[in-house]
N, C-alpha and C positions, 0 to 999 in steps of 0.2 A: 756613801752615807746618805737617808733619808732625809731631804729637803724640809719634810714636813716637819714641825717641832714648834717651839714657845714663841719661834722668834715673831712678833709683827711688823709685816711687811707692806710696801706702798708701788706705784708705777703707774707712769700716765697706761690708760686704757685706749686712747685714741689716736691717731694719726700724727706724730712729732710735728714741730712746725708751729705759726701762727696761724690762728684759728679761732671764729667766733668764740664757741664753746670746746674746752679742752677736758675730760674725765680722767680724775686722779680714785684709783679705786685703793682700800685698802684692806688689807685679811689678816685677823689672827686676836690674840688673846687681848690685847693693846688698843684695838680697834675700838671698843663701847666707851674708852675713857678717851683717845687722844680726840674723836670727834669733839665730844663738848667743851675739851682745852682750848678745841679750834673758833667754836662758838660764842662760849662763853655765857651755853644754857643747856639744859638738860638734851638727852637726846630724845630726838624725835619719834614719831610712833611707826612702829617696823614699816617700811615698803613705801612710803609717803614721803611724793617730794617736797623738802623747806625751803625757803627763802632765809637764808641767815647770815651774816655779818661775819668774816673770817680773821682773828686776829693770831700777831704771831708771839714768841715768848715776852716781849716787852707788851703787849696789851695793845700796839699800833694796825688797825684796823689794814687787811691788805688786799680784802677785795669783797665782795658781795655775790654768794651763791647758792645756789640748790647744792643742799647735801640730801643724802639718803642710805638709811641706817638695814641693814639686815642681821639681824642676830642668826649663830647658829643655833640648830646645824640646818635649818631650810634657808643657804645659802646657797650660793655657788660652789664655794669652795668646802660646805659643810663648817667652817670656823664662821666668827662676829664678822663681817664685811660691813663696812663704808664707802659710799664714794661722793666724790666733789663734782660738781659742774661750776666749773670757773669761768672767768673769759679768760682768751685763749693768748694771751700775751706774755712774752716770755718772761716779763717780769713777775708779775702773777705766780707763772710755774714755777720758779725758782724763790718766791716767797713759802710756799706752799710746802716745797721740798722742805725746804730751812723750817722750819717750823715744825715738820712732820720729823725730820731726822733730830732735832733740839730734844723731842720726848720720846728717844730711843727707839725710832721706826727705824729699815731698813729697805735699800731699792730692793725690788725682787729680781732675781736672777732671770730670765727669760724659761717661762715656759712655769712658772713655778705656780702659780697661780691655778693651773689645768692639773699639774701634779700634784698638788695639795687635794684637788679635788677630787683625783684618782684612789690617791691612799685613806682620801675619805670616805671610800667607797660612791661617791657621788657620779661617777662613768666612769666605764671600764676604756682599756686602750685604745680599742677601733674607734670610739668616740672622742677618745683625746685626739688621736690622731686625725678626726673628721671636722673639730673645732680652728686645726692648724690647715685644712685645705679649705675649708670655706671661707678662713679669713685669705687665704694668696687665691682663691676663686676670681677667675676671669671673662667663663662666660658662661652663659643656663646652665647647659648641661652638667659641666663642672659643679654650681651651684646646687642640683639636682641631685645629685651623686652625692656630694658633701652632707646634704642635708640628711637624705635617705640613714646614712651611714651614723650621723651626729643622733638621730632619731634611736638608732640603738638596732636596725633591719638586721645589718652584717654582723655586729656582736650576738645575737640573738639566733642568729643559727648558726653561730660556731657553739656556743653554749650549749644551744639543742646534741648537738652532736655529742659532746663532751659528754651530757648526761647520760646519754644512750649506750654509751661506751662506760661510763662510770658502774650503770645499772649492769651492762655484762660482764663488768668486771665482778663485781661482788657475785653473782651468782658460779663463773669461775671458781671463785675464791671460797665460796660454800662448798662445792663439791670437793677441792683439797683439802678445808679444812677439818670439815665435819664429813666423812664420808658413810661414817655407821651412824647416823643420824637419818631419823625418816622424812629425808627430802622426797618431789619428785624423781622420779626416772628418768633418768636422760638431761639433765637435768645441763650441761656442759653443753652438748650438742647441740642444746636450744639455741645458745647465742651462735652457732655457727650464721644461720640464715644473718640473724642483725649486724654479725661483723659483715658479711658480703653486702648487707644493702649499703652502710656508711661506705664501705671500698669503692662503691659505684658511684654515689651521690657524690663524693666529694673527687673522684675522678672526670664528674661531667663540670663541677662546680669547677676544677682545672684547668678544663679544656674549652676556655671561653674566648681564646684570642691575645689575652691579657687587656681585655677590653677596658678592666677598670683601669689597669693603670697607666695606658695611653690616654685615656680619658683626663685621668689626672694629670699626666705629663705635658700630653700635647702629640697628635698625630701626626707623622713624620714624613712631609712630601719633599723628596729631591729631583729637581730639573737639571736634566741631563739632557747634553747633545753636541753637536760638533760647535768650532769656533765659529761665531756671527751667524749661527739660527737664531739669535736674538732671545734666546732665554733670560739675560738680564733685563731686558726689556718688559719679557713676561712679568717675571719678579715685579716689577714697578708697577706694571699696567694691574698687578693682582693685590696687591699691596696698598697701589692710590696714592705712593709716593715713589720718592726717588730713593730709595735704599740699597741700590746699586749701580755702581758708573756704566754706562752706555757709551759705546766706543766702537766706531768702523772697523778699528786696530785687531786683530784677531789676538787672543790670548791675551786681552784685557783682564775679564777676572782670573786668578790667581790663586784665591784662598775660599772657603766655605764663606757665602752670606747667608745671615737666618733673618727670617722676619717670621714673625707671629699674627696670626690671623685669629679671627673672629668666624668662624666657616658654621653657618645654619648653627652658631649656638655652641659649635663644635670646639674645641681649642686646634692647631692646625701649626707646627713651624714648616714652614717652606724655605728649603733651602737653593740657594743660586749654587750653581758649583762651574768648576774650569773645562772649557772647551776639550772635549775628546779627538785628540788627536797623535801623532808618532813627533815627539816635542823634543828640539836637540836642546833650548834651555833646563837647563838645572831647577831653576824655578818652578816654570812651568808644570814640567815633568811631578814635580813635588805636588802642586795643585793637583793632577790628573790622580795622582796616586791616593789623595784624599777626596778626588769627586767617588772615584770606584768604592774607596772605601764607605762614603757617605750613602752611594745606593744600595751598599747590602745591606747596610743596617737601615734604609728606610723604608716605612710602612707603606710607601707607594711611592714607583716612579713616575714624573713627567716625562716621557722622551721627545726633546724637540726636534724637529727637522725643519728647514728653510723649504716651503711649499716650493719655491721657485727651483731647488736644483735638489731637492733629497733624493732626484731618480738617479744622479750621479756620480761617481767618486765612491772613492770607498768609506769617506766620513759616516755617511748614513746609514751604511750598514756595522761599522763600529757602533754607533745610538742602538741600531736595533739589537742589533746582539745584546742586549741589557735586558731586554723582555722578557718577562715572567706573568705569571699570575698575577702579579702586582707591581703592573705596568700604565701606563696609556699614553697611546701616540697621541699629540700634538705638530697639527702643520702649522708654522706659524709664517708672518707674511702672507698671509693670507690679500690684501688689498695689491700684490704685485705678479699674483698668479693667474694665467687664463683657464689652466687647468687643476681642479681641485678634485682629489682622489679621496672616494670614503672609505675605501680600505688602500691600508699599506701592510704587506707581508702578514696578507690575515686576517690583521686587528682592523677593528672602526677606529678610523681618524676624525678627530675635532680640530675642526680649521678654522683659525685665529689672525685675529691682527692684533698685534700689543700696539702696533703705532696709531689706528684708529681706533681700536677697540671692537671692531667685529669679530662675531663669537665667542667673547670673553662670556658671557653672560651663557652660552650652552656650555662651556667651562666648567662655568662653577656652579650650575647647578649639576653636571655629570660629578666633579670633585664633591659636590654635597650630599651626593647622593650614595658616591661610595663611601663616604668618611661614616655619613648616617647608621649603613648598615651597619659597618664595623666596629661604630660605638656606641650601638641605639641600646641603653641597658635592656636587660632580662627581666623577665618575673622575679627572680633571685636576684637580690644586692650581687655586688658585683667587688671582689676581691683587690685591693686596691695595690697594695704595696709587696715589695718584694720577700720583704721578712714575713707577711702572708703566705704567700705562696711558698717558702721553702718548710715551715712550719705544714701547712698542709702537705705536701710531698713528704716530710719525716712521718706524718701521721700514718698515711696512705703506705708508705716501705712498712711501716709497724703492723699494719693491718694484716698486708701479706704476709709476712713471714708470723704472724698468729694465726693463720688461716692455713699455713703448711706446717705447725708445730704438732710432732708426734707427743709431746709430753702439755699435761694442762697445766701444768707450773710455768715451762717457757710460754705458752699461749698466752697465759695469764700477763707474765712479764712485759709482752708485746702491747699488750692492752694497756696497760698500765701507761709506758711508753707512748701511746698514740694519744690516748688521754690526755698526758702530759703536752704535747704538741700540741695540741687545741689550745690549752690552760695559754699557753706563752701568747697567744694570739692578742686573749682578750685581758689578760693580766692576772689569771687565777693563781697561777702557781708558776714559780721558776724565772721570775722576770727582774730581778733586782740590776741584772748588770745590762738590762734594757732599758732602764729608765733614762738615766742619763742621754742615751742615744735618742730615742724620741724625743723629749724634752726640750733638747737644748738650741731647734732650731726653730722652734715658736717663737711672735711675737714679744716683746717686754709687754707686761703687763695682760699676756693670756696666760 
């Protein structure tokens, strides 16, 4: 059931907590009367902040703030909006509530606020969706993507798309419907070329790494290597704290540690993982089984090796056997070594001290320079989410099998179909039991 409706509703906008200034915003039909209840003067002139006196149903004055009045539909939400700037004290807030819930307000639901705006036609999905990553945004680039995407970039050529496929549909749908009618010639055949060029464009628009949405997520380095190459070390000396115990003890750590980095702007979780070794503990063994499992699914490995003995044992060569494409050896102990090797088994080595911190710094600019590439957006917005991307692939199977249809009725059908796939993206068509899902993990009060 649609959220959007009579009811008017209220929710702090800003940061829970005490706090200078606190923003109580409010949306819906209720809103142009309950401000002046709150006053106890006319309301003010749209978009201009007051200075006014806030009292609650007994008439006891409860705080002194800037309000500000938006009527629809040039609001956010498209409905009458208000909001309060209070001071930020709990008492305050909770006067504020009482008083607003007294003249039949109600809290908003989380996310409701952005979903009233959506069915009010005010931004389509990908922008709802981009309002919910700029507020959890944690570094530039994140912020850059988010904005891009809130801007309306991403929706805006999935739309393109849609129309394009809309307009080949209809002309399809001319040549089935009206065939003894004096159309063009060939008239079907024409959209062949336009379905193959969308098949293509939105097969490169695919095929991008899933840049946006490690971008969004966070790009995924796991440090691997035998027991006491000092990879948790690493972790600390890369991190700048101690977010992982350090210990002579071999098979110290045990379980995944993640820390979250700041990397060139980049978002970055870096994970510690357990000593690679043939482990008769139960335990251990269980860590080992979740470091392996951590490096297939990570977007880059660290493989550490202790400079001073990775030439021997077979530890070292369990690390390297991890090697891929996306890899990089690290020597580490680097300040106990007389001999420091720039290649091991091939690759260029970067050799480190976590305990002085030598080479840290050619580290992370090699680690920033891969992360860069990996998630330096395109000319093209950049695809962010999953339900994107499976949406696009329904469209793209649509495409092809209307691109191998012996009949213009199924071609047609296909089209329609792909069409449809775009539509769920941006919210034109088909998305009711999506709402909910998106929605519900917004902010209160967006």
């Amino acid at each position: 059931m649609s959220l959007y409706s009579t009811d008017t509703i209220f929710a702090l906008a800003s940061a829970p907590g005490r706090g200078g200034v606190q923003v109580i915003r409010l949306s819906g039909p209720a809103a142009g009367t309950a401000l002046p209840a709150l006053t106890r003067r006319p309301l003010p002139p749209p978009r201009r902040a007051t200075l006014a006196r806030l009292h609650d149903q007994a008439g006891e004055v409860f705080d002194q703030a800037l309000v500000l009045w938006f009527p629809g539909p040039d609001s956010f939400t498209g409905e009458d909006v208000a909001e309060l700037h209070l001071h930020g004290g709990r008492a305050v807030l909770a006067a504020a509530s009482e008083a607003l819930t007294a003249q039949g307000l109600r809290v908003a639901e989380p996310g409701e606020f952005s979903r009233r705006a959506f069915e009010a036609g005010k931004l389509d999905l990908t922008e709802a969706e981009a309002i919910a990553d700029l507020v959890d945004a944690e570094t530039a680039a994140q912020r850059r993507q988010a904005l891009r995407q809130m801007e309306g970039a991403l929706g805006a050529l999935y739309e393109g798309w849609r129309h394009r496929l809309v307009r080949a549909l209809a002309h399809l749908e001319a040549d089935i419907d009206f065939p003894d009618e004096d159309l063009p010639h060939g008239l079907a055949p024409a959209v062949v070329p336009v379905l193959t060029g969308l098949y293509q464009e939105i097969g490169v628009h695919l095929a991008d790494g899933h840049r946006g949405e490690r971008l969004r997520d966070g790009f995924s380095i796991a440090i691997l290597g035998a027991p006491n190459a000092g990879k948790s070390s690493l972790l600390n000396a890369l991190a700048r704290r101690d977010a992982a115990i350090v210990s002579s003890t071999a098979g110290t750590t045990r379980d995944v540690i993640e820390v979250n980095l700041d990397l060139g702007g980049f978002p970055v979780i870096l994970a510690d993982t357990a000593g690679l070794r043939d482990a008769a503990d139960e335990i251990e063994r269980e860590g080992i089984r979740r470091a392996l499992a951590r490096a297939e699914r990570a977007d880059l490995k660290l493989l550490v090796l202790d400079c001073s003995t990775w030439n021997i044992g077979d530890m070292a060569e369990a690390t390297l056997a991890l090697a891929d494409g996306d890899a990089l050896v690290v020597l580490n102990k680097r300040d106990l070594c007389t001999y420091v090797p720039s290649m091991v088994a091939g690759r260029t080595a970067i050799a480190v001290s976590a305990a002085t911190g030598e080479g840290l710094a050619d580290l992370l600019a090699a680690l920033e320079r891969i992360v860069g590439d990996r998630l330096m957006p395109g000319a093209a917005p950049s695809l962010t989410r999953a339900r994107h991307r499976q949406a696009l692939e329904d469209c793209r199977a649509a495409l092809a099998r209307a691109l191998r249809a012996d009949l213009p009725e199924l071609a047609a059908e296909d089209v329609r179909l792909a069409a449809r796939a775009l539509g769920r993206i941006t919210g034109r068509v088909d998305v009711e039991d999506l709402l909910d899902v998106i929605f519900r993990d917004f902010c209160i009060g967006k």
